[in-house]
N, C-alpha and C positions, 0 to 999 in steps of 0.2 A: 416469590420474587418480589423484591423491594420496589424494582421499578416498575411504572403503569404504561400502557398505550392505550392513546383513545384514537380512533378513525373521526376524522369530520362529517364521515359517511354512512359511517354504522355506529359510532359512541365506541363505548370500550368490546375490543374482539372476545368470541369464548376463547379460554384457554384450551387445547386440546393435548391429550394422554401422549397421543403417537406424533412422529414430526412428521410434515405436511409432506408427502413425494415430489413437490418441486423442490424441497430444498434438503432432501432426504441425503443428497451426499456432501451437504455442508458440517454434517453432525461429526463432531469428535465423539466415537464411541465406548462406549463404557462411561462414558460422563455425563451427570444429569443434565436436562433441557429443560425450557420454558418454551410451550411455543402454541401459536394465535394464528388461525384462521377468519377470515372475513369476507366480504364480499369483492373486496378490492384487492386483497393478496395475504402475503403468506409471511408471519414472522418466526423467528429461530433467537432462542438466547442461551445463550451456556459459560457460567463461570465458572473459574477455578482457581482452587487456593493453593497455589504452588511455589511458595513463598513469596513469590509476587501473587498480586490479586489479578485475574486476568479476566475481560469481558470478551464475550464473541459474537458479534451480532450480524443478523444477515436478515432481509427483508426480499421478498420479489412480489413485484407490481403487477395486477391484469389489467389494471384501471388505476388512472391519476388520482390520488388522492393526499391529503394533508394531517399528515400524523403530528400526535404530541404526546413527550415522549416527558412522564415527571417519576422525581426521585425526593424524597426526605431527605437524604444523608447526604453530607460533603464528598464532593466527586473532587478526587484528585488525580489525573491518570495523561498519560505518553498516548496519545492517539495516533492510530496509523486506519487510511482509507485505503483499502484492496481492493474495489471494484467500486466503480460509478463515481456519482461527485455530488456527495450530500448539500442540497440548498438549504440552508437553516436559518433561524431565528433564536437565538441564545436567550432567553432572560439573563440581564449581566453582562453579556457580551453584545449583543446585538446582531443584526444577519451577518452570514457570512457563508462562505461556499470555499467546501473543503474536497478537490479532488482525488481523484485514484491517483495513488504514489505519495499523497503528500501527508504530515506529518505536524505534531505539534503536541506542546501541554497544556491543561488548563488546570483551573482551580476552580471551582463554583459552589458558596456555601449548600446550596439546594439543586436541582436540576431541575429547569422548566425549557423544552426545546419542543421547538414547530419544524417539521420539515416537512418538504414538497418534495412529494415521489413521481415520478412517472411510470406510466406501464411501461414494460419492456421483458423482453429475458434474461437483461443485464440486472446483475443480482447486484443490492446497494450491501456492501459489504465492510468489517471494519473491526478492529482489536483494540481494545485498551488495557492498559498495565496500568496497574495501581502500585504506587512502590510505597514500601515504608515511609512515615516522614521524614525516621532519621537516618536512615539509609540516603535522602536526598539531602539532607544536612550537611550528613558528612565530606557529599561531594560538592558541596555550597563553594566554601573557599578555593574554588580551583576554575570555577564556572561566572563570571560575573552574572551573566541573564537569569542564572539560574537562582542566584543569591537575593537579586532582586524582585523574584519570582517568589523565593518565600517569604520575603517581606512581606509581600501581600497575604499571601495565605496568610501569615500569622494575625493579620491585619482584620481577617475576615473578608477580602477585599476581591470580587470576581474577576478574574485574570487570566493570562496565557503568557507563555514562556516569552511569545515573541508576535509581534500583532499582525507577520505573515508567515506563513509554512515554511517550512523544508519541503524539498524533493526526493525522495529516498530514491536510493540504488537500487538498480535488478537485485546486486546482492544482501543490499538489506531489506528488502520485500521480503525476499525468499528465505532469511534467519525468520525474518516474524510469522510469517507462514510455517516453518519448521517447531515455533514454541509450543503449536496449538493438536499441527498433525504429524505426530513423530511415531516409532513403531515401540516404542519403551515400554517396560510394564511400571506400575506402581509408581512405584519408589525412585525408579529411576528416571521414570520421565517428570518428577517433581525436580529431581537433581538437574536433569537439560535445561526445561523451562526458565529456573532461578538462576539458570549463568545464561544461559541465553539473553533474559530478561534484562540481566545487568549489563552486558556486553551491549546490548544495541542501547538502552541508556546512555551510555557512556559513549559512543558511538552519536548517537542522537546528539547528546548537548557538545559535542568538539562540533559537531554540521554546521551546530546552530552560532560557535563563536567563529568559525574560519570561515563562513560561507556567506556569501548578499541572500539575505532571504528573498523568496520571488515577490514579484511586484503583486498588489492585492488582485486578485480574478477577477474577469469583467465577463468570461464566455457564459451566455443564456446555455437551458437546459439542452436547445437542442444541436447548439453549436460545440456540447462539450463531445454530444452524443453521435456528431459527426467525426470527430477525434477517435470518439474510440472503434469507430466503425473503420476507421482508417489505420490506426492499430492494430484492430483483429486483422487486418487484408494481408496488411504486411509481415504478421505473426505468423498466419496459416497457408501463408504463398512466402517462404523466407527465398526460396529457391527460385522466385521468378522477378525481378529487380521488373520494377515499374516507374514510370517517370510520376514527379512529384504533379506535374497537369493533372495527367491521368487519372492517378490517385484521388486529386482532390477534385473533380469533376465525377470519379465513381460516387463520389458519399454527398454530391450537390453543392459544393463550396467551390472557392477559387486557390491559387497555390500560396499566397499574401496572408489570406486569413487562415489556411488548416497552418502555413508555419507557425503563425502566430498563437495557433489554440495548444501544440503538439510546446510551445515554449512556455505557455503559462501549464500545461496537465502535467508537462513531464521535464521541463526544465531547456529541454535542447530543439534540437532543427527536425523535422522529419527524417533528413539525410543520415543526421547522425544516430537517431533511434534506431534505424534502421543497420546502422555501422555495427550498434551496440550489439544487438540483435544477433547478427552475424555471428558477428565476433564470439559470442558468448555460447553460440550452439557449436561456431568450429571448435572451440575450446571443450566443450561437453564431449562432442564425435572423437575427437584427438586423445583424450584421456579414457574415456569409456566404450571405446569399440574400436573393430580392431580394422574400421573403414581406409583403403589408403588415402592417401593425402590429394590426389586426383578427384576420389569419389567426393570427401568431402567439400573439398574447390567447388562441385556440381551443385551440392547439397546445399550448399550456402550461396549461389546466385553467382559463380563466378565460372565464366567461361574459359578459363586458362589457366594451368597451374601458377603460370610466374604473376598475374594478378591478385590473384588467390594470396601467394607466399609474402609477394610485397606490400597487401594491407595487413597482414597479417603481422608481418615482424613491424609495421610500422605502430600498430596497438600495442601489442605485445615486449615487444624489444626482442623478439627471438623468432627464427622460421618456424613452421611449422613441425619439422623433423626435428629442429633442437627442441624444443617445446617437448612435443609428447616423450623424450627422450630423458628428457629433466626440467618437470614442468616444476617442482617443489624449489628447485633452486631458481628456474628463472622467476618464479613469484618474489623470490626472499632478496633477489639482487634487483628487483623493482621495488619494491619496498625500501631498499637499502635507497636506491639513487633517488627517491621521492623525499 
């Protein structure tokens, strides 16, 4: 592997043959790994050439510690954070803190990065694409940021597409997650990955020109770590609707500041994380089981069917019975009216 970790704690980690069984079901199988034990935790790295260049890296903490992360070669790649909120130090760039959900490109002739880990169970997790130059070329004239983005590159010049994040969608989390763990064999999961790859590209830089990037992060490590504590509650309790107090008196904050952390991690309000949430598991129940529309009302935090139905068409444009009844067209006529 080209690139190095050193610990501040230990120096550089041994590499080790087998992956470490904390992070044993992070591994995409059948594909080579890099991975490092130490005193302080556990690293995991796996790329692949799948006509994009793809990284996969996953790190978990027993102890705080401060890693630095160097590479030789010019990194040019579409980053996406899936779990935790990397506090970094860029050579080039300068610090900067990149949450779960959020997104971005850079350019950097060499990689020299400092990050601060925390212990936890929370695994610091994260993807990069590396695309062709001229495959991003091509889509230059059609993207201003992105045009100006490779100026720089050509420039030799350290940069990012845009000097704050995107917010990625449940559903585009869940394509970039699909590029890496899909059930394909060979050949064919080279063919997913490379349209996958391109698709959320292309996806990615329209984010980056129709959308206000969010305001730069300000939440400390352990006010992001409150947010996500507050996410899991609401993830794995979808069915028991909690008041936003509550909520933010469960994880030790107040309800002022968790809105404000759940707007800079994830874009939106607690309430509405929370809508999405919903919304998107009754939609999974409706299409994928053959639950009635009662049960799933229950399954999703709502006491009433006509509750249930009314936010329901209210997201959706359709009730629930129209929906799973023709949910391909009510997509294609939301799509149409957007």
């Amino acid at each position: 592997m080209n690139r190095k970790l050193f610990s501040e704690k230990s120096g550089e980690p041994p590499y080790c043959e087998t992956v470490p069984a904390t992070l044993a079901t992070c591994r995409v199988a059948g594909e080579p790994f890099t991975a490092a034990t130490w005193e302080c935790g556990d690293a995991l790295y796996q790329e692949f050439d799948w006509g994009v260049r793809i990284r996969y890296t996953n790190y978990l903490l027993g102890e705080d510690d401060r890693l630095r992360i160097t590479e030789e070669r010019p990194q040019l790649a579409l980053q996406f954070i899936l779990g935790n909120s990397f506090y970094g130090d860029w050579q080039g760039l300068g610090k900067r803190i990149d949450h779960e959900a959020s997104y971005n490109m850079y350019y950097l002739p060499s990689l020299d990065l400092s990050l601060d880990v925390k212990k936890g169970t929370r695994l610091y997790t994260k993807i990069e694409m590396q695309y062709p130059l001229a495959q991003l070329k091509l889509l230059a004239p059609y993207f201003p940021l992105l045009e100006n983005f490779l100026e720089q590159v050509d420039q030799g010049n350290p940069t990012l597409l845009h000097t704050s994040n995107q917010v990625a969608s449940s559903e585009m989390l869940t394509g970039v997650r699909q590029i890496v763990h899909n059930p394909y064999s060979a050949g064919v999961k080279k063919i997913h990955a490379e349209a996958k790859s391109m698709s959320t590209l292309i996806n990615a830089l329209e984010a980056f020109n129709q959308n206000k990037p969010s305001s730069p992060p300000r939440l400390t490590h352990y006010e992001a770590e409150q947010v996500y504590q507050a996410k899991d509650h609401l993830l794995e309790n979808i069915d028991t609707p909690i008041s936003l107090a509550n909520l933010a008196s469960l994880v030790g904050t107040n309800k002022f500041k968790l809105n404000v952390g759940f707007k800079e991690v994830y874009g939106v309000t607690v309430f509405d994380f929370y809508l999405n949430a919903r919304m998107e598991k009754a939609q999974f129940l409706l299409l994928e089981t053959n639950d009635s529309i009662e049960t799933i009302a229950y399954l999703t935090g709502y006491n009433d069917l006509y509750s249930f139905s009314k936010a329901f068409k209210k997201y959706f444009g359709a009730s629930p019975r129209h929906y799973r009844a023709r949910p391909f067209f009510v997509k294609l006529n939301q799509t149409h009216l957007s």
